[in-house]
N, C-alpha and C positions, 0 to 999 in steps of 0.2 A: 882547680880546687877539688878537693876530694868528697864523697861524698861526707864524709866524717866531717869532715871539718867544714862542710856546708851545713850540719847540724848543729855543730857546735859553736859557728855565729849564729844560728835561728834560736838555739839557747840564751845565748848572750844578749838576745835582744829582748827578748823576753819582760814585760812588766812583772813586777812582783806577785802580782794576785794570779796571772797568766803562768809564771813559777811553780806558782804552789798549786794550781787547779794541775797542769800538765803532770807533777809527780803525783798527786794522789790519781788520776786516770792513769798512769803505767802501774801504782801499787792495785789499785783495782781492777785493770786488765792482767797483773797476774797474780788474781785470788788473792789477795794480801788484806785487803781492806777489812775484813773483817776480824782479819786478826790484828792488825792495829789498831782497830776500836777497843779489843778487847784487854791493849796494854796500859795497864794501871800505871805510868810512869811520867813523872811529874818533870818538866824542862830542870827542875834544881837538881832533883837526882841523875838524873840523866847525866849532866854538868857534869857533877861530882863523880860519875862513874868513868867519863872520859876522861877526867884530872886524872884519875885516879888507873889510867889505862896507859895514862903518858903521853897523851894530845894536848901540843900547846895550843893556844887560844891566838887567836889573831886581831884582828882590829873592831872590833864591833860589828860583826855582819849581822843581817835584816831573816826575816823571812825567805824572802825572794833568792836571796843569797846563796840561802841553806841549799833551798830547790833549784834552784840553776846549775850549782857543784853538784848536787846529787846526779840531776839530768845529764851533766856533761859525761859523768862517770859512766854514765852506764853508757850513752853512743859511743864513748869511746872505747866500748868493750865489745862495738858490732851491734848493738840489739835495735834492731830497725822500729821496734816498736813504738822509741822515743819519738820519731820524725811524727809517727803519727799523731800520740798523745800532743806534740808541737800542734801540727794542723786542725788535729780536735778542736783544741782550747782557742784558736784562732778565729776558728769559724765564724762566721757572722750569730748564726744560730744561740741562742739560749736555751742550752740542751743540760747543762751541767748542773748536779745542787751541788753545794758544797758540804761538807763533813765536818765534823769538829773535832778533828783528831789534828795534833800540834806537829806542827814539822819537820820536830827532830824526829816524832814516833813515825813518822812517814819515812822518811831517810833512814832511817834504825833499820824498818820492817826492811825495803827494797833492798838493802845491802846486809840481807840476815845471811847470806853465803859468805862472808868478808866481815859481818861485825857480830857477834853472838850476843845478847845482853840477857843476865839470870839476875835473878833476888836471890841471897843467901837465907840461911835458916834465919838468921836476925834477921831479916826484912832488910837490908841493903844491898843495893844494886852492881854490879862490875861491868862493866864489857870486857869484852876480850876482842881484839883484830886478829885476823890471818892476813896475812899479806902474801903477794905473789907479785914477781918481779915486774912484769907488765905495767901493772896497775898501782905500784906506789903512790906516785906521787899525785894520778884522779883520785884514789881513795883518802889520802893526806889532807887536797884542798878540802873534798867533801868535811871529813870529822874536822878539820881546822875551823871552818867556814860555820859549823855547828854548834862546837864548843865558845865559839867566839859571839856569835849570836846567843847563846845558851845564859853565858857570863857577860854578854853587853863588853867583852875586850880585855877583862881582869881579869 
């Protein structure tokens, strides 16, 4: 087994609350965090801006969901950093506070090379995706995985 894909069963095992601690540790080890505190954007617009980007929605994913596709995306682009954010959040240790920045804006910020989100002069929101042939279909489950948690499945 690879090391990739040794990661991305440590991913998959992952509890939900262990999910979402391990992506906000990789948005915060690369400086992100405080610029996703600083996103005014509400999980409905959000939604609506990936409708509206032409991401279908899937089946009702969770929190943990969101943060596991996002995690996997990125090991599976090489970034060793995830194994460690993995090991972090594992630790015995209560070393971590949590943040109250919402999931999607976690996964938004991490994949701001591949997802762009602006406000228009009305105050509505767009994304825009870039895609790159590699990374389709990690980037797909991640926004599928979002929008679908985002909409509860509809």
């Amino acid at each position: 087994m690879s090391q990739r894909d040794e990661q991305v069963r440590e991913i998959r095992e992952l509890s939900d609350v262990e999910a979402v601690r391990a992506l906000t540790v990789l948005v915060e080890d690369r400086g992100l965090l405080s610029s996703a505190m600083k996103i005014a954007l509400a999980d409905e617009e959000l939604g609506d801006a990936l409708k509206t980007a032409g991401v279908d929605s899937g089946g009702g994913e969770g929190e943990g969901d969101v943060a596991r596709a996002a995690l996997e995306y990125v090991a599976l682009s090489g970034d060793s950093v995830v194994g460690e954010a993995v090991e972090y959040v594992r630790s015995p240790m209560e070393r971590f506070d949590p943040v109250s920045v919402s999931v999607g804006v976690l996964a938004i910020t991490l994949l701001q090379t591949e997802v762009v989100v602006k406000r228009d002069a009305r105050g509505r929101w767009s994304v825009t995706v870039h895609k790159r042939a590699l990374k389709d279909a990690a980037l797909a489950r991640v926004l599928t995985a979002l929008l679908s948690h985002l909409t509860d499945g509809k």
